[in-house]
C-alpha positions in Angstrom: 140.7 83.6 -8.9 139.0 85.1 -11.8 140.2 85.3 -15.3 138.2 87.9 -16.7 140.1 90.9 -17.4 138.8 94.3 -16.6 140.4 98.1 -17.8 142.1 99.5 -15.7 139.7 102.6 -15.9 136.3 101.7 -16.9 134.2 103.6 -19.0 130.6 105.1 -17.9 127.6 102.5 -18.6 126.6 105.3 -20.9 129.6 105.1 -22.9 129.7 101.5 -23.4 125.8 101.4 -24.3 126.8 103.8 -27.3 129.4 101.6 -28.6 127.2 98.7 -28.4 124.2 100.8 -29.9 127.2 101.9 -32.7 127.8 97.8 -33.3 124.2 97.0 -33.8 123.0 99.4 -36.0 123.5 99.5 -40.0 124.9 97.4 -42.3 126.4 94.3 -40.2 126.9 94.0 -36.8 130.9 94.5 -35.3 130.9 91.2 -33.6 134.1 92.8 -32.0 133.2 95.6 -30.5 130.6 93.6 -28.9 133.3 91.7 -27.5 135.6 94.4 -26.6 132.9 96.1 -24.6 130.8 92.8 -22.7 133.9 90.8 -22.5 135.9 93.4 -20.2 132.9 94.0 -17.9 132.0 92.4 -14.3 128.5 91.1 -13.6 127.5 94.6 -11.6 129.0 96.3 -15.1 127.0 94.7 -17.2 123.8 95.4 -15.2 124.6 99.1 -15.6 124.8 98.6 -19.1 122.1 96.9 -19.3 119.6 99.2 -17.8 121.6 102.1 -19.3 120.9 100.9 -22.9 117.2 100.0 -22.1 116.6 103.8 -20.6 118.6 105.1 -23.7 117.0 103.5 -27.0 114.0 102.1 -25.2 114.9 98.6 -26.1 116.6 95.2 -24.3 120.2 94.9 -24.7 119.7 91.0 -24.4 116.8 91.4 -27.3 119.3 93.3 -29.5 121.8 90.9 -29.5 119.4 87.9 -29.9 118.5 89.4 -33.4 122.1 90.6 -34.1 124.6 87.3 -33.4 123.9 83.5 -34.0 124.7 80.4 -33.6 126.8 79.3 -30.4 128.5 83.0 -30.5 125.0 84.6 -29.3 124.1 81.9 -27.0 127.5 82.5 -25.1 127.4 86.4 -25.4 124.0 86.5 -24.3 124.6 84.1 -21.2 127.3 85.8 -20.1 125.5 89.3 -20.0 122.4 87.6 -18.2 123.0 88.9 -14.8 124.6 85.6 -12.4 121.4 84.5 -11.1 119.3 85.1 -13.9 121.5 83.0 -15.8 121.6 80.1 -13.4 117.8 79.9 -13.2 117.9 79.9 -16.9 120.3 77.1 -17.3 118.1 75.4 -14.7 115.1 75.6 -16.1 116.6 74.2 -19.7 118.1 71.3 -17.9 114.9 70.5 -16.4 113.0 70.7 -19.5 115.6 68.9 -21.5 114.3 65.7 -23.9 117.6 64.2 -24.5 120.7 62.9 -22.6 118.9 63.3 -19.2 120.9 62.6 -16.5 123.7 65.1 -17.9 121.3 67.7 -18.0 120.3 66.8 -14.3 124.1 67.1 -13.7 123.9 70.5 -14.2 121.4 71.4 -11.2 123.8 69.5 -9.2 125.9 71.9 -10.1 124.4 74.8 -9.3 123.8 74.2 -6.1 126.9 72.8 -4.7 128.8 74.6 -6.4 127.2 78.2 -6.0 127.5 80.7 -2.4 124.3 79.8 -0.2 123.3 83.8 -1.0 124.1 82.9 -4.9 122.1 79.8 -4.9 118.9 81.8 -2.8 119.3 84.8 -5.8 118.9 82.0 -8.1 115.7 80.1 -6.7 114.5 84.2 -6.5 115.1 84.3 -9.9 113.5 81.1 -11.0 110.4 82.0 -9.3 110.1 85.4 -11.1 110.8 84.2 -14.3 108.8 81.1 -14.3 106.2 81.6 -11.9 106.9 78.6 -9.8 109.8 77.2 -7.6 112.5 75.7 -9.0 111.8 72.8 -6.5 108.5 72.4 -8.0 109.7 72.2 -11.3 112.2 69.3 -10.5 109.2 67.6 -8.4 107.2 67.8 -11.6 109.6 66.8 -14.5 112.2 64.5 -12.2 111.4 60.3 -11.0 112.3 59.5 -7.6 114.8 59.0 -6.3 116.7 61.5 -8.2 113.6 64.1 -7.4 114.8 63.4 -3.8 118.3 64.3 -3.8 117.4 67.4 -6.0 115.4 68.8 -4.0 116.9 68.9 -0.9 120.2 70.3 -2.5 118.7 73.3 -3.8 116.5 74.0 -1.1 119.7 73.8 0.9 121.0 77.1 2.6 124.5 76.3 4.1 126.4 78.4 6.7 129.3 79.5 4.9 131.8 80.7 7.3 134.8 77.8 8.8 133.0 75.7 11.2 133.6 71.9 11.3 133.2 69.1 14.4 135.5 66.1 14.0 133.2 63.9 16.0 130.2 65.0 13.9 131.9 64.3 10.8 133.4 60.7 12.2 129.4 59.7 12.8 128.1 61.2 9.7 131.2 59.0 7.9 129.5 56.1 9.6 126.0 56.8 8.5 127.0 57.6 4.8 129.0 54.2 4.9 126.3 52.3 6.5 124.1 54.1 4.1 126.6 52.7 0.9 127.0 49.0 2.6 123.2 48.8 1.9 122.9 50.3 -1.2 120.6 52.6 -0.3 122.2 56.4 -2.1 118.4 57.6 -1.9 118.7 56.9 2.2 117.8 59.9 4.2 121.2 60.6 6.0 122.7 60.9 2.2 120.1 63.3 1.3 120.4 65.6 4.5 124.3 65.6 4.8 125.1 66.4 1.7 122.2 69.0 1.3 122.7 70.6 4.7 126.6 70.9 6.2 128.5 73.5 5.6 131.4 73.5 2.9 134.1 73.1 5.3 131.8 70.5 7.4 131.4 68.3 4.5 134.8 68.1 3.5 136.2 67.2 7.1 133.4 64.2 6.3 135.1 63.0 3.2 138.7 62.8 4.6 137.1 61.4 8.2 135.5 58.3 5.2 138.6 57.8 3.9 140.4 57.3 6.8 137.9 55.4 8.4 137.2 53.0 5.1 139.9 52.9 2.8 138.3 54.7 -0.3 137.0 57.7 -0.9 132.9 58.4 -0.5 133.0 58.6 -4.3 135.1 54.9 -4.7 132.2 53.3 -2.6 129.9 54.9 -4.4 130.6 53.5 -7.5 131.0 49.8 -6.3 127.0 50.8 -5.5 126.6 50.7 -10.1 126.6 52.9 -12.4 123.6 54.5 -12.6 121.7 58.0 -12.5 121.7 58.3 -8.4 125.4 57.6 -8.7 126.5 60.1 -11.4 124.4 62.5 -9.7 126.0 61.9 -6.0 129.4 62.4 -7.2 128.6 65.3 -8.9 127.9 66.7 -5.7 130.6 65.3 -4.2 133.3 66.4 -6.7 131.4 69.9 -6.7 131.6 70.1 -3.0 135.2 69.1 -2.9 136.3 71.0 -5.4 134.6 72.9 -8.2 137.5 73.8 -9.9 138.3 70.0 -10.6 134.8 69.7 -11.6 134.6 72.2 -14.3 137.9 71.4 -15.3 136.0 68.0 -16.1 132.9 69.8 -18.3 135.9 71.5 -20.1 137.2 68.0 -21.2 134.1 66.4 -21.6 132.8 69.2 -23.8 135.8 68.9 -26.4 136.7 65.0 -26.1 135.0 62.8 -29.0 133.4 63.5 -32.2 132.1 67.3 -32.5 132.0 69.7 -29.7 129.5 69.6 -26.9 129.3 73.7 -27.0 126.3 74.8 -24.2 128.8 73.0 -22.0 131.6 74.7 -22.6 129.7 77.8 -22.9 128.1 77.6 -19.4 131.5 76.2 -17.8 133.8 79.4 -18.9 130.9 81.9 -18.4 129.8 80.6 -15.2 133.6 80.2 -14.0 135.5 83.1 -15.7 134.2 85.9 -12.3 135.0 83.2 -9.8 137.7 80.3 -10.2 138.8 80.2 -13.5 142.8 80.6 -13.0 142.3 77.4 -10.7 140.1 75.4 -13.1 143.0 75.9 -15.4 145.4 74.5 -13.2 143.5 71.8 -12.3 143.0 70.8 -16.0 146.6 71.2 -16.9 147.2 68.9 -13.9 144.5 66.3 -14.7 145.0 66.2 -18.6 148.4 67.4 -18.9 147.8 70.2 -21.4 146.6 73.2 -22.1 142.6 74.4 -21.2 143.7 77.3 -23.7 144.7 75.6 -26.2 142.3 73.1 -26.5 139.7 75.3 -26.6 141.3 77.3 -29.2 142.0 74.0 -31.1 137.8 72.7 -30.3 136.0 76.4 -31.8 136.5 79.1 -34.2 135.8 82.6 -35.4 133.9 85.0 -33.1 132.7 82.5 -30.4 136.4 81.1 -29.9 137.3 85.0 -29.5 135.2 85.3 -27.0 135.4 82.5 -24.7 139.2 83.4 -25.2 138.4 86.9 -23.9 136.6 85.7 -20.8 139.7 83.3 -20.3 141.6 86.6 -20.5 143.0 85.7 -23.4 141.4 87.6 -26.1 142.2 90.3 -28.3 143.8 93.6 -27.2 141.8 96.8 -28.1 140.0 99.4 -26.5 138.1 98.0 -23.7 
């Protein structure tokens, strides 16, 4: 349930690359047009644009507005106009090459691939290898410490079956070995590693509810009583993620605007990522969660041009001419 909001008859990519061209050139840049235009566009519209504007004026749309916006506005227009899986592999690669609070950077590869299609998740490894002329598996081998490297690895190599297809008796013995698994303390152990990286969607939650029945708690419960550390965080990441994403970005929402200052690439990749797929559910499960409003905090957490847009990818921006 998306919350991007589309015209009801959309204009040519030829069109919109004129208005954009318009916005960028001479004195000042019109910020709103900008918006207007890329924030009322799907992915496979803003790929027409794109290549549009490049066979028009001979130049990158994504360059353009790199030397036209700043600040958190351009980081968040220019993410969202990245095509999906070029924007993933991005994201990826940043996380992997991160300095600083580590594990919440790792948090986000997590993401990706639990919470992405299997055909998503394969465009983004695709992606990742064209850009950056290795794997993406490589890359997490080379910059990530067991045992984390371990569980990374096999969840984004992971290609899942994606249609309705669960055995209760297979998900009572896999309840077993994750529980056996937890009882031991070993979240590295290989049955961890190859259920939650290989079983289908629908597989994988007939697990957890088999584990909760069977133990008392929920997988992510035990978990915890295992510590608090990195292999923890990052389980239940996958966990939640596989559960239910919507819940899970609802969480990056929060997290991004609790506290001191406003963690902004996260809520940036959270409502850009989101606002084609599940966003009308992430704002349920937020409201349900935290008892208010995802729109309003937001509003109440940024300003100016880059609250205008994340607003119009909520589909609650500004009306104009789309």
């Amino acid at each position: 349930m998306a919350s991007l909001k589309l015209p009801e008859v959309v204009p040519s990519p030829t069109h919109d690359s004129e208005r954009l061209r318009k916005a960028v050139q001479g004195f000042g840049t019109d910020e709103k047009a900008i918006i207007m235009v890329l924030g009322h566009r799907n992915a496979q519209q803003r790929k027409e644009i794109r290549e549009t504007y490049q066979q028009l004026y001979n130049e990158s749309l994504i360059d353009r507005l790199h030397s036209e916006l700043s600040g958190d506005f351009r980081k968040a227009v220019i993410l969202w106009t990245y095509d999906p899986p070029e924007r993933h592999a991005r994201v990826a690669k940043d996380a992997l090459k991160a300095r600083w609070q580590r594990i919440k950077q790792l948090q986000v590869v997590v993401e990706i691939a639990c919470a992405s299609t299997p055909n998503h998740l394969v465009a983004v490894r695709q992606a990742y290898c064209s850009l950056f002329d290795c794997s993406l598996e490589e890359d997490i081998i080379a910059s990530v410490a067991p045992p984390l490297r371990k569980l990374l690895v096999g969840l984004v190599s992971a290609y899942r079956y994606d249609k309705v297809a669960v055995n209760l008796e297979v998900a009572k013995a896999e309840a077993s070995k994750l529980q056996e698994a937890i009882n031991s303390k070993q979240l590295d152990h290989d049955h961890i590693v190859w259920i939650l990286g290989t079983r289908n969607l629908f597989q994988l939650q007939e697990t957890f509810a088999c584990y909760k029945q069977l133990y008392g708690n929920t997988l992510e419960q035990d978990i915890k009583k295992c510590g608090n550390g990195d292999l923890e965080s990052l389980l239940n990441v996958a966990i939640l993620c596989t559960e239910s994403p919507e819940k899970h970005f609802a969480k990056v929402v929060r997290d991004s605007i609790l506290g001191l200052g406003t963690d902004e690439d996260s809520l940036s990749r959270a409502i850009v990522t989101r606002a084609e797929i599940d966003m009308l559910k992430v704002r349920f499960e937020y409201a349900n969660m935290y008892k208010g409003s995802l729109d309003d905090d937001v509003i109440g957490d940024t300003s100016g041009d880059y609250r205008d847009f994340l607003m119009t990818l909520l589909g609650k921006g500004p009306k104009g001419e789309w």
